[in-house]
N, C-alpha and C positions, 0 to 999 in steps of 0.2 A: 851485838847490835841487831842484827836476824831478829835471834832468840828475844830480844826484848819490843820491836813490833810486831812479833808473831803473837806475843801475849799481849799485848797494847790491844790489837786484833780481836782475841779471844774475847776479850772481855767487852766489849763493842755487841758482838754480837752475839753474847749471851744475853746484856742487857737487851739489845732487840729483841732477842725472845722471849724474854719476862714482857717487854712489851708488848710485842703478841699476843702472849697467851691472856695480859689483863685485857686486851682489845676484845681478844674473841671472848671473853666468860661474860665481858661486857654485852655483846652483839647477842649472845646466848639469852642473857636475863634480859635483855631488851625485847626479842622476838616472845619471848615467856610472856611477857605483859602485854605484846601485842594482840597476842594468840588470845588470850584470857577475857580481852578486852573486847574483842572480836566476837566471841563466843555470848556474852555476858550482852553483848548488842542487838545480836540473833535472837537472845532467847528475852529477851523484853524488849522487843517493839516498840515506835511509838502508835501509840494506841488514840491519841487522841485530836480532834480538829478542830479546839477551838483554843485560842494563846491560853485562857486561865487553869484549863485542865493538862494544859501537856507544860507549864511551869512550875503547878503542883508535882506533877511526875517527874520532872528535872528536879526539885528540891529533894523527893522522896529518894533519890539514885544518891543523890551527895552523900544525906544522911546512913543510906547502907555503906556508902565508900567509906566513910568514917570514922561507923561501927568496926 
């Protein structure tokens, strides 16, 4: 009886640990895009002050995300 919720047990928290660990590779590729995103923000500016040219520039960002 032990021996059979000691392994009832084991296996509980091995599955938490696969869960875990898809948590964290999650949390990992998520901080990666944020990083990316971040950087990608820095290095093009908005550049512009009037609605028609900085909606051009918003269209022009989609279309590289795309690519």
């Amino acid at each position: 009886m032990l021996e059979h919720e000691t392994k009832e047990q084991q296996t509980v928290l091995k599955e938490s640990v696969q869960i875990q660990d898809a948590y964290d590779k999650d949390v990992d590729r998520l901080k990666t895009l944020i990083e990316d995103a971040q950087k990608q923000m820095s290095s093009n500016p908005v550049k512009h002050k009037n609605i028609d040219a900085l909606k051009k520039q918003i269209a022009e960002h989609k279309v590289k995300l795309q690519a």
